[in-house]
N, CA, C and O atoms as CSV, one atom per row, in Angstrom:
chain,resi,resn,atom,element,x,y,z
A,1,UNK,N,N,103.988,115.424,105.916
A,1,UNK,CA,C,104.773,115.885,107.017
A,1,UNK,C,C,103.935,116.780,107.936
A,1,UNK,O,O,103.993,116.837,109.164
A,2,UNK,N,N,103.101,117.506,107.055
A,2,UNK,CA,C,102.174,118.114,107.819
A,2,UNK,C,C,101.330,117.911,109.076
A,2,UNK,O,O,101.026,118.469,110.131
A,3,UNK,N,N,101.099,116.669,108.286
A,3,UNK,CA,C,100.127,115.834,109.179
A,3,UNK,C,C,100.850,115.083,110.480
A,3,UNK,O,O,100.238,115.005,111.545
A,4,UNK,N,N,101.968,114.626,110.352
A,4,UNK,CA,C,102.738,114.150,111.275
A,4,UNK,C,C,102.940,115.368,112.249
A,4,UNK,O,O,102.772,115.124,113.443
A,5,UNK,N,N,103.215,116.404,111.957
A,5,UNK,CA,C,103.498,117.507,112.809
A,5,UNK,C,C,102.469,117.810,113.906
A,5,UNK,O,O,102.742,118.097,115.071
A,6,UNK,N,N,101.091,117.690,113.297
A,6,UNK,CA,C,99.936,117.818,114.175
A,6,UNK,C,C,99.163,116.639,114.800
A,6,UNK,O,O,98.004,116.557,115.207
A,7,UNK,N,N,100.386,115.569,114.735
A,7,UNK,CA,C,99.701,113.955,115.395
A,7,UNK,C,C,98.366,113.504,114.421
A,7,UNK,O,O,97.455,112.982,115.064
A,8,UNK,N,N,98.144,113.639,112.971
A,8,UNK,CA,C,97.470,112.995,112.268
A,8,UNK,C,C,97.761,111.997,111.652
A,8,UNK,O,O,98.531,111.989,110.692
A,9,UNK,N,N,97.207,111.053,112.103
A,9,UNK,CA,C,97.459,109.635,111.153
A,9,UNK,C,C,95.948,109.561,110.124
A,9,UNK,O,O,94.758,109.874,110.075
A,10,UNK,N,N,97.485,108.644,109.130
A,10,UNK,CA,C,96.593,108.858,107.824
A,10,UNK,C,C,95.410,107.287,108.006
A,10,UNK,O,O,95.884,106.216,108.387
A,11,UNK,N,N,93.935,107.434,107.669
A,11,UNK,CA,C,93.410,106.750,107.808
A,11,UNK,C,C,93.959,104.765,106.948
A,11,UNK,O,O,94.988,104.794,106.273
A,12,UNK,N,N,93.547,103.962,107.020
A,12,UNK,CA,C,94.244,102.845,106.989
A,12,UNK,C,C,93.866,102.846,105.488
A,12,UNK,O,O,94.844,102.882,104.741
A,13,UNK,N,N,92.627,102.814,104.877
A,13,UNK,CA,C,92.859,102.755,103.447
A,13,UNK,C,C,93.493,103.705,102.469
A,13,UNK,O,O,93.914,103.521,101.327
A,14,UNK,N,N,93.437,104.899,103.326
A,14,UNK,CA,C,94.739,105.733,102.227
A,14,UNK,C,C,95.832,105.593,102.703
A,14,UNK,O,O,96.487,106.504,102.199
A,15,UNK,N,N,96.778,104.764,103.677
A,15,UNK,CA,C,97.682,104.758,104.088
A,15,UNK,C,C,98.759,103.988,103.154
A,15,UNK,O,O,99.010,102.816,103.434
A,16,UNK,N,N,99.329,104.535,102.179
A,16,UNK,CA,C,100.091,104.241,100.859
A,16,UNK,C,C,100.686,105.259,100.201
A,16,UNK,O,O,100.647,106.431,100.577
A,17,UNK,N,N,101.111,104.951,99.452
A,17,UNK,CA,C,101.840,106.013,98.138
A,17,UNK,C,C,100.848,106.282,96.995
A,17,UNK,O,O,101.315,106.596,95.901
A,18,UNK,N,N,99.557,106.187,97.151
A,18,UNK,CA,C,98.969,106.605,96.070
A,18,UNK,C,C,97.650,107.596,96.318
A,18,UNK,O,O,96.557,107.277,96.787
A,19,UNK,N,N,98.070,108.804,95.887
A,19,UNK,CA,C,96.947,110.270,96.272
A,19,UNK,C,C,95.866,109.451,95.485
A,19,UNK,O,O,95.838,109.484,94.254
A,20,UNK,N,N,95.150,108.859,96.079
A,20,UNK,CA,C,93.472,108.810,95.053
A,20,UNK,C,C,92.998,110.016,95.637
A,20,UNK,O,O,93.319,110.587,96.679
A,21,UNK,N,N,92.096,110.309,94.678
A,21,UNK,CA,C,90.697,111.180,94.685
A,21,UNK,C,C,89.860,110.957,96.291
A,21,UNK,O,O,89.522,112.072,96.687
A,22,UNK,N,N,89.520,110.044,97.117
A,22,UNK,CA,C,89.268,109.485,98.117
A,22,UNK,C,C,89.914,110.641,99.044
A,22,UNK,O,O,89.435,111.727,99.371
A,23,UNK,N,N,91.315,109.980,99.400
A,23,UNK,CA,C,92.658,110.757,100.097
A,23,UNK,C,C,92.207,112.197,99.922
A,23,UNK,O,O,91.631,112.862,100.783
A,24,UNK,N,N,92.634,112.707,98.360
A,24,UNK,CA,C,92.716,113.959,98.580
A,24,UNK,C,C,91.251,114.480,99.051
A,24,UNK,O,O,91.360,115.440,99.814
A,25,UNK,N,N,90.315,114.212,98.873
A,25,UNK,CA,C,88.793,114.527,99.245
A,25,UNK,C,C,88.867,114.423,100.887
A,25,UNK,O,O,88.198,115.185,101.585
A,26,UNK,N,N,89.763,113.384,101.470
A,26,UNK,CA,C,89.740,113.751,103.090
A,26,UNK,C,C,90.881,114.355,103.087
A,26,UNK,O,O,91.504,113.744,103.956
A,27,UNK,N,N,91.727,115.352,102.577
A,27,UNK,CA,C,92.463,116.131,103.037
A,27,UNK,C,C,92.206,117.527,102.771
A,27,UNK,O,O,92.802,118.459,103.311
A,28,UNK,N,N,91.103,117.642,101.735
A,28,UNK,CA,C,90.544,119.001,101.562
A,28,UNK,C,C,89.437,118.905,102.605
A,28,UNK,O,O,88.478,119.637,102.359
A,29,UNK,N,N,89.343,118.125,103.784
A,29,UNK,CA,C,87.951,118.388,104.240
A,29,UNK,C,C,88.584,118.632,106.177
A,29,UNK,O,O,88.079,118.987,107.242
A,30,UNK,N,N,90.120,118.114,105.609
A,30,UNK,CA,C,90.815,118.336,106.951
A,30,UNK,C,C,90.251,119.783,108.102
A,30,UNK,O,O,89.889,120.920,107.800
A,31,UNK,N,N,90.337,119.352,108.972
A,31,UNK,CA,C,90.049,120.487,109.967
A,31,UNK,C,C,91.142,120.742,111.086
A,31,UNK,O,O,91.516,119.826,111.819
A,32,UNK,N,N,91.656,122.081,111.186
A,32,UNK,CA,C,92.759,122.105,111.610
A,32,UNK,C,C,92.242,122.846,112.832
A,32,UNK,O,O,91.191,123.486,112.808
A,33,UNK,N,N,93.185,122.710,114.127
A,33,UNK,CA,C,92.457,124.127,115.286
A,33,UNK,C,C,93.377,125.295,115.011
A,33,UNK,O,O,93.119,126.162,115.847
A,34,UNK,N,N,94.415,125.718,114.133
A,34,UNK,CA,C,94.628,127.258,113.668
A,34,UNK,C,C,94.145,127.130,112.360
A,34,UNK,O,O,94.038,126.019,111.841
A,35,UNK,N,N,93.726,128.574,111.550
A,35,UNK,CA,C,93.221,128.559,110.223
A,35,UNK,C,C,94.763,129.082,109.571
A,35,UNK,O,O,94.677,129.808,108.580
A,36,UNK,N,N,95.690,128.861,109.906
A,36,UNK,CA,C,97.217,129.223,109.590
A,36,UNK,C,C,97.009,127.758,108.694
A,36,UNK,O,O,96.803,127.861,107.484
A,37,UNK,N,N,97.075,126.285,109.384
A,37,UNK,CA,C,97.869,125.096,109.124
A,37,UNK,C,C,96.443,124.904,108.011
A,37,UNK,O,O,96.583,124.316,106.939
A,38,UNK,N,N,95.601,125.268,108.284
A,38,UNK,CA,C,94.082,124.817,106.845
A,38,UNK,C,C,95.283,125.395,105.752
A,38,UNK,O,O,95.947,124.747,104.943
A,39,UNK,N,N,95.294,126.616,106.000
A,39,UNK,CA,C,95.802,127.617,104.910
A,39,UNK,C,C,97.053,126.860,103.978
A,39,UNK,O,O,97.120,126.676,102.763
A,40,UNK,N,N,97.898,126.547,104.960
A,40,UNK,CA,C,99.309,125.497,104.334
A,40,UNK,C,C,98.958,124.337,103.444
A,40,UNK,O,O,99.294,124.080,102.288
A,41,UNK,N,N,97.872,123.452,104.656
A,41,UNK,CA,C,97.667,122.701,103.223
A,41,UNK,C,C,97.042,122.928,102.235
A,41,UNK,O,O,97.411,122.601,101.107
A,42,UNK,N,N,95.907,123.574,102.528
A,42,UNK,CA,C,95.300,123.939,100.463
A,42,UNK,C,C,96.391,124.421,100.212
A,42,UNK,O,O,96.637,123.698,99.247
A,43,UNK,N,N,97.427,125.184,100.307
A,43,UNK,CA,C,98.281,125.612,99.353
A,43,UNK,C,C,98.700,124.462,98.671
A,43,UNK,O,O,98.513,124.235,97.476
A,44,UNK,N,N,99.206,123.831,99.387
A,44,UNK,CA,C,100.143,122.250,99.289
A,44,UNK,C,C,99.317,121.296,98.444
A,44,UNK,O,O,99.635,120.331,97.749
A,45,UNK,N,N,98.038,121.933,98.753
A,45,UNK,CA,C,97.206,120.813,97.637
A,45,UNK,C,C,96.526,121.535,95.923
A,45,UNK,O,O,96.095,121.074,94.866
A,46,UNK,N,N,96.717,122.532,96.371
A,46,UNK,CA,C,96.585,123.513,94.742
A,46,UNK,C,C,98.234,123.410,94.077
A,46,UNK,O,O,98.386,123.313,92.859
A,47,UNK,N,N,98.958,123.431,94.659
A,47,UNK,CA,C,100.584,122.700,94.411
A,47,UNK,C,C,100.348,121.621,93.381
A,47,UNK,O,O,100.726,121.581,92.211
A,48,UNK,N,N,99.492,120.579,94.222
A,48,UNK,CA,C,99.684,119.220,93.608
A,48,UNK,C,C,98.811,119.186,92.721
A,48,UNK,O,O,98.982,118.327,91.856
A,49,UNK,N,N,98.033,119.754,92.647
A,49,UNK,CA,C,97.093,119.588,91.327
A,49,UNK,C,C,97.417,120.250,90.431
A,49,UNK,O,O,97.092,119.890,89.299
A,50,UNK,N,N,98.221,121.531,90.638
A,50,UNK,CA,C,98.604,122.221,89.214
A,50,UNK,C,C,99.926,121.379,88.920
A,50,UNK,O,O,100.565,121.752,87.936
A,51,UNK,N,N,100.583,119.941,89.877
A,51,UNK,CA,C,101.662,119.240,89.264
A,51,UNK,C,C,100.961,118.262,88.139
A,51,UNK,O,O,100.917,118.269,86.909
A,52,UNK,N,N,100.364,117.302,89.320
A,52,UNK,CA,C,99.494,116.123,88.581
A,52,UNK,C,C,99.004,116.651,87.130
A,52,UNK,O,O,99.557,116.201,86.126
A,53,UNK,N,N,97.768,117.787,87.004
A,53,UNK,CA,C,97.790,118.407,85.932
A,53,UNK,C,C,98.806,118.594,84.622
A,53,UNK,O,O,98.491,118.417,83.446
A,54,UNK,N,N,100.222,119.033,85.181
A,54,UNK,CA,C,100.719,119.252,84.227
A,54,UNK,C,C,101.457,118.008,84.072
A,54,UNK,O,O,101.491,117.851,82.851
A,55,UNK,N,N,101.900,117.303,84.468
A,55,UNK,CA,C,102.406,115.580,84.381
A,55,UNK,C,C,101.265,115.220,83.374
A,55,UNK,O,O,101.500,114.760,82.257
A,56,UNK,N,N,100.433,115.383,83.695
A,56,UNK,CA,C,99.161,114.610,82.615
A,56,UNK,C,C,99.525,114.865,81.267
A,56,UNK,O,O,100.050,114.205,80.371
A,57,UNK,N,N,99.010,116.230,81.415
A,57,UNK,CA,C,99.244,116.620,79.956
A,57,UNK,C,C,100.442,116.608,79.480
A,57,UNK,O,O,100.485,116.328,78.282
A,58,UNK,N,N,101.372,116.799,79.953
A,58,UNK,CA,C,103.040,116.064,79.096
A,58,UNK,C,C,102.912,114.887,78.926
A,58,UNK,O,O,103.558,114.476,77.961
A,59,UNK,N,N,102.257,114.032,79.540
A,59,UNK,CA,C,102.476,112.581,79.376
A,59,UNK,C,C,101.908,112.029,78.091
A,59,UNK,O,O,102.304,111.416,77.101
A,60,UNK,N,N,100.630,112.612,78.646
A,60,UNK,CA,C,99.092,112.183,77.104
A,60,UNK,C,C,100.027,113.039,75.947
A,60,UNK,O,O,100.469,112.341,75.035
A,61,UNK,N,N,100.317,114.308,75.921
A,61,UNK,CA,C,101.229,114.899,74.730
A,61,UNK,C,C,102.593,113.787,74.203
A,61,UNK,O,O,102.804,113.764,72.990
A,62,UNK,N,N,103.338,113.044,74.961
A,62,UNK,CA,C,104.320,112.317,74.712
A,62,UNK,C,C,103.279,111.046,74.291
A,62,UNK,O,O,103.562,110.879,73.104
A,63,UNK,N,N,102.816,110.613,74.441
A,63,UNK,CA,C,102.068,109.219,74.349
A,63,UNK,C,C,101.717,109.619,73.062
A,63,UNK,O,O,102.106,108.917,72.128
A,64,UNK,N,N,100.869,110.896,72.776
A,64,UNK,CA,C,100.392,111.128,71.413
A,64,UNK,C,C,101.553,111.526,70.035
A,64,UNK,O,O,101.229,111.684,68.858
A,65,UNK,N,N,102.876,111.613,70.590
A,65,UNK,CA,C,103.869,111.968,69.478
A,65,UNK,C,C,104.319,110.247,69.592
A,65,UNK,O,O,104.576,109.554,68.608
A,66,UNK,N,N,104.330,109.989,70.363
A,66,UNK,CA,C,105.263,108.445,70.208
A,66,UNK,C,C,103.911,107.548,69.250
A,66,UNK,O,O,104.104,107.229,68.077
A,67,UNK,N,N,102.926,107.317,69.791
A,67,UNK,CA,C,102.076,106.517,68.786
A,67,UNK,C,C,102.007,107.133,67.615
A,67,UNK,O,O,101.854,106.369,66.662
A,68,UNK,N,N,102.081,108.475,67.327
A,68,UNK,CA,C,102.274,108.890,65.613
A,68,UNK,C,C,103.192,108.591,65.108
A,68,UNK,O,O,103.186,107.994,64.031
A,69,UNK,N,N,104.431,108.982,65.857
A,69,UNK,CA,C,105.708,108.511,64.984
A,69,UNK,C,C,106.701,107.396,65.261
A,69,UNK,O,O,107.624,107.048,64.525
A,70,UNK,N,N,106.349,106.869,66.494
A,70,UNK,CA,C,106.705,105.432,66.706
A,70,UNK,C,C,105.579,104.691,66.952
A,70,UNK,O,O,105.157,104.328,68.050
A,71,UNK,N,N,105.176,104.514,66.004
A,71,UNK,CA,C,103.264,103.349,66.618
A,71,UNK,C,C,104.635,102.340,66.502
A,71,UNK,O,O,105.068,102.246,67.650
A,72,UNK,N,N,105.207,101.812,65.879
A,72,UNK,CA,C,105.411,100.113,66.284
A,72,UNK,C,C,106.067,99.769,67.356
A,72,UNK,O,O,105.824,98.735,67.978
A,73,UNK,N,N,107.056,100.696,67.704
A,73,UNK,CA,C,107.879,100.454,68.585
A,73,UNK,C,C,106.629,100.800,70.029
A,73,UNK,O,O,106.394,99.851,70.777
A,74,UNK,N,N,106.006,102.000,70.266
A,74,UNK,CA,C,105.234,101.889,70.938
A,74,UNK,C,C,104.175,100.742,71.681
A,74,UNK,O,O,104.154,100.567,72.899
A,75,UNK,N,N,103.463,100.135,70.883
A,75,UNK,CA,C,102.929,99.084,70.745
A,75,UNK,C,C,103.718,97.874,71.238
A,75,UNK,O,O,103.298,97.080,72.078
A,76,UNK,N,N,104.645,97.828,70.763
A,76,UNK,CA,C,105.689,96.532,71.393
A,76,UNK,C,C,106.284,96.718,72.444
A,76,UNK,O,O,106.746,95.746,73.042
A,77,UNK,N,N,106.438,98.089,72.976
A,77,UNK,CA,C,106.803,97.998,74.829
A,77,UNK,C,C,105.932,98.160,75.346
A,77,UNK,O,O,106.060,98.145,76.570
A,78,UNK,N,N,104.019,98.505,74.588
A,78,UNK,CA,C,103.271,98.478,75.560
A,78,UNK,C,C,102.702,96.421,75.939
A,78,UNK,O,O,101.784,95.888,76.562
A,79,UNK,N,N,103.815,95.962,75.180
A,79,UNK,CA,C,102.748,94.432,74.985
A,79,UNK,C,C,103.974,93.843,75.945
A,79,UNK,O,O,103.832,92.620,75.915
A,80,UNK,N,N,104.820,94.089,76.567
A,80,UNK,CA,C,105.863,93.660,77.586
A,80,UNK,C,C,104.886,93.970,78.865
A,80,UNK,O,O,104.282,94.953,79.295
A,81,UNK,N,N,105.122,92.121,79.372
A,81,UNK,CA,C,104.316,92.519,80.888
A,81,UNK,C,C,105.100,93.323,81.655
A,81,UNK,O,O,106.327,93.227,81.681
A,82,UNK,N,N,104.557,93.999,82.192
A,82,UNK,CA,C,104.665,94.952,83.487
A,82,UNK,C,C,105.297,96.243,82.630
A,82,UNK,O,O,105.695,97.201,83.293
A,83,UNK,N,N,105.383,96.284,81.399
A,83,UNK,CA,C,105.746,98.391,80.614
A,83,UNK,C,C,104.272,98.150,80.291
A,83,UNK,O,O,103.665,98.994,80.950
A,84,UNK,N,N,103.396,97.410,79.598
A,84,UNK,CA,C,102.141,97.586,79.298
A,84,UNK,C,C,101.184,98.791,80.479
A,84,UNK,O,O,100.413,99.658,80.066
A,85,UNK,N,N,101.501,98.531,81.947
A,85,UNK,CA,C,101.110,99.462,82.771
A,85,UNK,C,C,101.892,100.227,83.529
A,85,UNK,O,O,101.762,100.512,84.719
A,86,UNK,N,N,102.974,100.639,82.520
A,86,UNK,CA,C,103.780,101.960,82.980
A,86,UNK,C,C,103.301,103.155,82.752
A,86,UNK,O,O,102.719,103.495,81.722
A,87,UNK,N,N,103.611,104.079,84.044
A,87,UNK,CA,C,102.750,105.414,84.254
A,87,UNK,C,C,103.171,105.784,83.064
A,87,UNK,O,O,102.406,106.609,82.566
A,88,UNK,N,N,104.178,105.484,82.326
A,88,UNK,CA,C,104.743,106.952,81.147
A,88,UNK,C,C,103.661,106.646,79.884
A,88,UNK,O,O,103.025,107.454,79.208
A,89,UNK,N,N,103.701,104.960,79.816
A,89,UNK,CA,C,102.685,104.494,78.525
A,89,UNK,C,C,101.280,104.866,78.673
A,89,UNK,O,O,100.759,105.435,77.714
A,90,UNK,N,N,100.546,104.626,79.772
A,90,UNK,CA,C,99.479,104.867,80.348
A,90,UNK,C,C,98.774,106.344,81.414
A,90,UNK,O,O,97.603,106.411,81.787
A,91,UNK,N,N,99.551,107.083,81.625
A,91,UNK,CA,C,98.973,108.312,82.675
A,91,UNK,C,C,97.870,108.864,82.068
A,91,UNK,O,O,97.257,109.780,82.617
């Protein structure tokens, strides 16, 4: 929204729903003409990394109780096409 506010369009290969490493690397390198709107987004982007971060590690923590105490059932919704590459089985 940010970016819309200040007439930035997002370049064509990050133009999607998915923050790669790429994206966020051109949005930490953004250059703003007040040091107010720099300021907003690193916030907005130390935000998202202390989310992503903690999504991770709940996820890999859930992945690691379900293969201990459900390995079979685990295993058999990861072998269903399209749960095999679900964010919850895989993050």
């Amino acid at each position: 929204m940010q970016l819309l506010y200040f007439g930035i369009k997002v370049p064509e290969p990050y133009d999607n729903d998915h923050w790669s490493h790429g994206f966020r690397g051109w949005l930490d390198d953004m250059v703003f003409q007040y040091p107010i709107a720099k300021a907003s987004l690193d916030s907005r982007m130390r935000y998202f990394r202390f989310v992503d971060e903690d999504l991770r590690l709940v996820s890999n923590q859930l992945r690691a109780y379900c293969r201990k105490h459900f390995k079979k059932d685990y295993y058999l919704l990861r072998s269903i096409p399209g749960w095999g590459h679900c964010s919850l089985l895989n993050y």
